[in-house]
C-alpha positions as CSV (number, residue, x, y, z in Angstrom):
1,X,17.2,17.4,16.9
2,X,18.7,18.9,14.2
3,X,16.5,18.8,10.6
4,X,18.0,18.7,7.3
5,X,16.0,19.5,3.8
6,X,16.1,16.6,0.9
7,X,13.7,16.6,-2.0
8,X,11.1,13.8,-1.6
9,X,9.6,13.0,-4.9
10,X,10.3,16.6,-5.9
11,X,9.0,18.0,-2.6
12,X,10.6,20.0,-0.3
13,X,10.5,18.3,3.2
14,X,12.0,18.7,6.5
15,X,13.6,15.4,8.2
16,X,15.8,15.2,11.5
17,X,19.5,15.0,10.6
18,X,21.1,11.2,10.2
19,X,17.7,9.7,9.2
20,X,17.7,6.8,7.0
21,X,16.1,5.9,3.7
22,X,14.3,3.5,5.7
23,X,13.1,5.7,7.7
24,X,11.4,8.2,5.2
25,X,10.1,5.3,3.5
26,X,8.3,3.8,6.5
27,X,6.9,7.5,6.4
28,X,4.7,6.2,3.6
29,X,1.4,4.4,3.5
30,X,3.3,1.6,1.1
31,X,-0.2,-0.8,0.4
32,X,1.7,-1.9,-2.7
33,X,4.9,-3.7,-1.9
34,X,6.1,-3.0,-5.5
35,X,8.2,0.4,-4.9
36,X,11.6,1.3,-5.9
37,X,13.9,4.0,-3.8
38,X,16.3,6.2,-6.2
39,X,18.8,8.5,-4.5
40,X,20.6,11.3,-6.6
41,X,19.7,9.2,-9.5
42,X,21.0,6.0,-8.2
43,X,18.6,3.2,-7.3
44,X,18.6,2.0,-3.9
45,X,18.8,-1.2,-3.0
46,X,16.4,-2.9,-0.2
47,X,18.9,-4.1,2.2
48,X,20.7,-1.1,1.6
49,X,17.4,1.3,3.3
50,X,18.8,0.8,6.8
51,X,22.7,1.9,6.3
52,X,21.7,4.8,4.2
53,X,21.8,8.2,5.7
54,X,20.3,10.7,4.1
55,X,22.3,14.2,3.6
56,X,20.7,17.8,3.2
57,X,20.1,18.4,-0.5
58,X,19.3,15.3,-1.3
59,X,17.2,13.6,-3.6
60,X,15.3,11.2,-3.2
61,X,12.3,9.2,-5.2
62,X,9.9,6.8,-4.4
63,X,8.2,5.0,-7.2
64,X,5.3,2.8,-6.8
65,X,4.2,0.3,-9.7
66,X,1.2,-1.1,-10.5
67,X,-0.8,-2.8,-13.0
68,X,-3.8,-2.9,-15.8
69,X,-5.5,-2.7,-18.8
């Protein structure tokens, strides 16, 4: 299969060609179900993850929130 680079959370990394924003994610260990996807500066939206494909050079974020005090 083909690979293509994108910038994951400002990381170089390696994924096959055609993958999916859903894809990546489900790469992550996601215990908190608060997260938000941004794309070349654009958020994401969740029933958008599946139709997404990722293209070499892109960027893509993954932000977790949490809370406290």
């Amino acid at each position: 299969m083909e690979k293509i680079k994108i910038y994951l959370n400002g990381n170089d990394k390696e994924i096959d060609k055609d993958s999916t924003v859903e894809q990546v994610v489900s790469t992550f260990d996601m215990k908190n179900p608060m997260f938000v996807v941004e794309l070349n500066l654009n958020i994401v939206q969740k029933n958008e993850y599946s139709a997404t494909t990722l293209k070499d050079g892109d960027k893509l974020e993954v932000v977790t929130f949490f809370g406290g005090g």
